[in-house]
N, C-alpha and C positions, 0 to 999 in steps of 0.2 A: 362458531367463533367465540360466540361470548363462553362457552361453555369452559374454552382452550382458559380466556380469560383467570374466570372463576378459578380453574386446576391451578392457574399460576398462581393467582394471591392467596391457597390455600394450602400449598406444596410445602412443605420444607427445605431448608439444604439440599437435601442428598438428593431429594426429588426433583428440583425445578430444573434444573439441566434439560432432564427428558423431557417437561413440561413443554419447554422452551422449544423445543428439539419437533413437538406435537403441531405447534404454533409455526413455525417452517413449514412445513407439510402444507398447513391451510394456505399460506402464503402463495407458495409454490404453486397451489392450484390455481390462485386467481390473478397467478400469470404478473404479480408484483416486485421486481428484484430487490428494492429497495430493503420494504418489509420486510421480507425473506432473509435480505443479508443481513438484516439488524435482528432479527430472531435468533439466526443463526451465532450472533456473533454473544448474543446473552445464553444463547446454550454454550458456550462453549467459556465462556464468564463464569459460570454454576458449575463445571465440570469436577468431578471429583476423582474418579479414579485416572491412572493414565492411561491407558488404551483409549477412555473419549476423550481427555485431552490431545493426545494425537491424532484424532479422526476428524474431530473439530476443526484443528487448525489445519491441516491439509485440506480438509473441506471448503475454510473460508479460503486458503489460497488458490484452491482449484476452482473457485467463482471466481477469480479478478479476471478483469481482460487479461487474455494475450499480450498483448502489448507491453504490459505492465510488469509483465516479466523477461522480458528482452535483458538479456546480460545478469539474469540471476539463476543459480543453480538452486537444487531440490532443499539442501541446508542454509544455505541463505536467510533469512527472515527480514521484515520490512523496518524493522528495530522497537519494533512491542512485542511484549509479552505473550498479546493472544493471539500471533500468526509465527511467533517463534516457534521451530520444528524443535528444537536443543530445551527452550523453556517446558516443553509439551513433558518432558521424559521428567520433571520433575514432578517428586510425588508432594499431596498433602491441598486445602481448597482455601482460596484466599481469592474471590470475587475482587476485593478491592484495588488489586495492586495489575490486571491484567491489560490495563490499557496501559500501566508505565511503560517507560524507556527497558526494553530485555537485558540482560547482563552481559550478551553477546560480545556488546562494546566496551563491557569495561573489563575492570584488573583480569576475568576469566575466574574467576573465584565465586562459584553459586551457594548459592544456601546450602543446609544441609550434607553440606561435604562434597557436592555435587560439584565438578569442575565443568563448566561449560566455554567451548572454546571459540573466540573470534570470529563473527560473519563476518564475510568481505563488501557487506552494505555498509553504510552510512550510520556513523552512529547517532544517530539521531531518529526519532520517529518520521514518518511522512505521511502524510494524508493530501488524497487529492483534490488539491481546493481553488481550482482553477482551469481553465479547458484552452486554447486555439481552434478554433475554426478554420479549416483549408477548404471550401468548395464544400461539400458535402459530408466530409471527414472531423469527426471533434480527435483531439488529444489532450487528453488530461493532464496537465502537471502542479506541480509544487513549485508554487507563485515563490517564494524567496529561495528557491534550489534556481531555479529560471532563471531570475533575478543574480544570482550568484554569475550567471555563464559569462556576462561583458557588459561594461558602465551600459549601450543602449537599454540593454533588457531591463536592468536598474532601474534607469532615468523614467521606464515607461510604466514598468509595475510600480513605483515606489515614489515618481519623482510626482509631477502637477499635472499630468496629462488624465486623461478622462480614463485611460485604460485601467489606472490607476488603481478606481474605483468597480470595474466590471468582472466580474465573474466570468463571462464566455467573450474572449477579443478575437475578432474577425483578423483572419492573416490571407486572406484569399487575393488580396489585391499585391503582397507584399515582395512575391518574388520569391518565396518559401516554399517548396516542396510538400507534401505531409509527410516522406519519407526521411527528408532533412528534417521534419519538427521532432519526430519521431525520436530520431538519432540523438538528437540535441535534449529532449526527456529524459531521455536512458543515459547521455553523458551527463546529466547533471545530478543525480542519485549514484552514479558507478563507476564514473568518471573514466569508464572502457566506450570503444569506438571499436573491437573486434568482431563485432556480429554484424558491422553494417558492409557492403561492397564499399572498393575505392572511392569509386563516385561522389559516394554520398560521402564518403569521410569527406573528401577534397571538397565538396559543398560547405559540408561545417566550418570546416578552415577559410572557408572565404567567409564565412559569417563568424569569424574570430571566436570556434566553439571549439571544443578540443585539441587546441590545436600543439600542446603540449604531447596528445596521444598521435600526432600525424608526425612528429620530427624523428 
């Protein structure tokens, strides 16, 4: 491992990609997701040509949960640069600008003459920085997308209450489903409810979540 080290702080540009790319590998053996997907996500940072920018970012998206992609199709992108499928096909290496906001969401006008046309996500980036607890099941969301679904979710991520301040809030006693929390994740990044059965839509709507996508 130190050795992967050394390669990286002595790499070049054009090199550190693959460097990076060496440093996964190790990761992956010892059985680390974290490391791995942070290695992986600075090879694909360093990437230079497009064919490994496109490998890369399909790679990082083909590590996220399941779950996490409930209501996004293969074009889609999570609204950064480094998991944009549309950003990937763009040539030329700019490490700096890969974690911005992708161009997916705006005018459709990409650099170098490139048009790249409108995801159906969120223009906004999102990173998951927050989890629910149901019984034995974590789901991961985006505290102020959550936050967005109805004033309770507000008042309790945002308002005075202890939840406030927690990284992982227990919902096991709550009356919540993990199939309803699920639903309600996905509606708050895609603001669709088509991948869920009746049921569960009709769940949400009792918990004032979608309820715009059930009338």
């Amino acid at each position: 491992m130190a050795e992967v080290y050394r390669r990286i702080d002595a790499s070049t540009n054009l090199e550190r990609s693959r460097a990076f790319l060496e440093q996964c590998a190790v990761f992956r053996g010892l059985s680390d997701p974290k490391l791995f997907r942070r290695s992986l996500r600075s090879s694909r940072q360093h990437a230079v040509d497009v064919h490994a920018k496109v490998v890369l970012s399909s790679w990082l998206r083909f590590e996220r949960r399941e779950d996490e992609l409930i209501g996004t199709c293969s074009m889609d992108c999570c609204g950064r640069i480094l998991e944009c499928p549309k950003a990937s096909l763009l040539p030329g290496y700019d490490p700096e600008t890969v974690y911005d906001p992708c161009l997916c969401s705006g005018s459709g006008g990409g650099s170098n003459g490139v048009v790249v046309n409108e995801c159906s996500t969120s223009d906004e980036a999102f990173e998951y920085d927050m989890s629910f607890c149901i019984g034995d099941e974590e789901v991961r969301c985006v505290r102020y997308k959550i936050a967005s679904l109805s004033r309770p979710f507000k008042a309790m991520l945002y308002g005075g209450f202890r939840e406030s301040k927690l990284g992982t809030i227990s919902f096991t006693q709550n009356g919540i489903s993990v199939e309803v929390m699920r639903a309600a994740e996905v509606f708050s990044r895609t603001k669709r409810l088509d991948e869920f059965p009746p049921h569960v839509v009709w769940s949400c709507s009792s918990w004032r979540i979608g309820s715009a996508a059930t009338s």
